[in-house]
C-alpha positions in Angstrom: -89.5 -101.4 -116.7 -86.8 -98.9 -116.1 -89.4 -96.5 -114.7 -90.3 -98.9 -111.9 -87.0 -99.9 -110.8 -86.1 -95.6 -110.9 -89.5 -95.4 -108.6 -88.4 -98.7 -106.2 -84.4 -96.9 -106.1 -87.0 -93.6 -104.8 -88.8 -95.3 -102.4 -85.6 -96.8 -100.8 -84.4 -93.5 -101.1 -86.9 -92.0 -98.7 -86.8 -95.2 -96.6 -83.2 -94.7 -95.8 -83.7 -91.3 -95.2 -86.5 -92.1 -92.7 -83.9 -94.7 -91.3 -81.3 -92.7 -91.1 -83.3 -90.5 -88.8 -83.9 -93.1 -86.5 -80.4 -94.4 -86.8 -79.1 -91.1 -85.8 -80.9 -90.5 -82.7 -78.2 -89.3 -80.8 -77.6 -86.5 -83.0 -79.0 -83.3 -83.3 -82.2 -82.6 -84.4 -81.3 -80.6 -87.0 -78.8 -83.3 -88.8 -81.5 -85.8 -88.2 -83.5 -83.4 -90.0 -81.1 -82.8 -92.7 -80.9 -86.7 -93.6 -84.6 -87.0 -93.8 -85.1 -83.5 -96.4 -82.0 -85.3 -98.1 -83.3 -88.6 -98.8 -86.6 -87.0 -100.0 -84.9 -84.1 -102.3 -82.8 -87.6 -104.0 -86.0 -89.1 -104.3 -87.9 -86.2 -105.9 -84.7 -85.8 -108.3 -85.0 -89.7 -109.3 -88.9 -89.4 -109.7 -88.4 -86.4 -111.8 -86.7 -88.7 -114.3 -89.1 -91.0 -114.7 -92.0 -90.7 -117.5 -94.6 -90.7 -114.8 -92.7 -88.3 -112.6 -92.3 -85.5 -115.8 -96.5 -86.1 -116.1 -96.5 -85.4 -112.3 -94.1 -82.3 -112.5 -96.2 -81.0 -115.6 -99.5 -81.1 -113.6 -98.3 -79.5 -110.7 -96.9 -76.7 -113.1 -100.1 -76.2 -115.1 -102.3 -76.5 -111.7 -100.1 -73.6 -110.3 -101.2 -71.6 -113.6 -104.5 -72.5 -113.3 -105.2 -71.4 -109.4 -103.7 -68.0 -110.6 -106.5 -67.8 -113.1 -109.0 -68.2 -110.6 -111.3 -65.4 -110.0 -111.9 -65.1 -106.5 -114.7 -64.3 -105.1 -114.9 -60.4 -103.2 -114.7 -59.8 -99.4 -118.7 -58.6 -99.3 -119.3 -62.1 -101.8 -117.7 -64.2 -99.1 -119.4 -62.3 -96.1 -122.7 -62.8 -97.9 -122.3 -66.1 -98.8 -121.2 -67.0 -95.3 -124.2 -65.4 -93.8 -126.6 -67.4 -96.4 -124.7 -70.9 -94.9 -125.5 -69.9 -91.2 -128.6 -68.7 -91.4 -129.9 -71.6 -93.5 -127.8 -74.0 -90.7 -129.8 -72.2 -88.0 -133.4 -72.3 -89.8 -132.7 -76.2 -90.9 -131.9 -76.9 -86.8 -134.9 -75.0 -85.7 -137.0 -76.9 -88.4 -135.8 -80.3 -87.2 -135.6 -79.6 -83.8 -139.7 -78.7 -84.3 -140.0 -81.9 -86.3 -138.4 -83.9 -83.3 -140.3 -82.3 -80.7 -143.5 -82.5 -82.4 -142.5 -86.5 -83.1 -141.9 -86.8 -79.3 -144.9 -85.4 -78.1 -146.8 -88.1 -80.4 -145.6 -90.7 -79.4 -145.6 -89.6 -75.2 -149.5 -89.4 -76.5 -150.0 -92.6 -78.3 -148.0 -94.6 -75.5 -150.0 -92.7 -72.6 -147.4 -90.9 -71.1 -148.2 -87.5 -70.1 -145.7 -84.8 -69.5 
């Protein structure tokens, strides 16, 4: 239960901020900006004490690790693989633009039109 109402005090946290940009419209964009960063920075520090926020803060941690481990493809890979996709774009269009014409000239024939 104490984990909701921490959530709830979060989202009113960014609310205000987002109201306080609007309240402030007269000021500078950069103070407006400010308020906004400063209401979400309270709200990401009261998240990060709730069970659910440390799961969410853990995640994004071992994600980070894991895209590091990553082995990414080579430049020549990706240029191949691009070519592959285009060329198999361009054949499939040709193919069905062959299917549709063909179609179109049937039924021009079976409705007696003649072009």
């Amino acid at each position: 239960m104490v984990d909701k109402i921490k959530l709830g005090v979060a989202f009113l946290l960014v609310a205000a901020g987002i109201a306080a940009f609007y309240a402030l419209h007269e000021s500078a964009a950069v103070i407006r900006l400010a308020v906004v960063l400063l209401g979400l920075l309270a709200a990401a520090g009261v998240v990060w004490t709730t069970a659910p926020g440390k799961l969410l803060f853990i995640f994004s941690k071992e994600s980070v690790a894991e895209a590091k481990r990553v082995v990414w493809p080579t430049r020549k890979e990706t240029m191949q693989t691009t070519g592959v996709v285009i060329a198999f774009a361009v054949i499939m269009a040709l193919f069905l633009w062959a299917v549709d014409a063909s179609l179109m000239m049937v039924v021009n024939k079976l409705m007696g039109r003649s072009e």
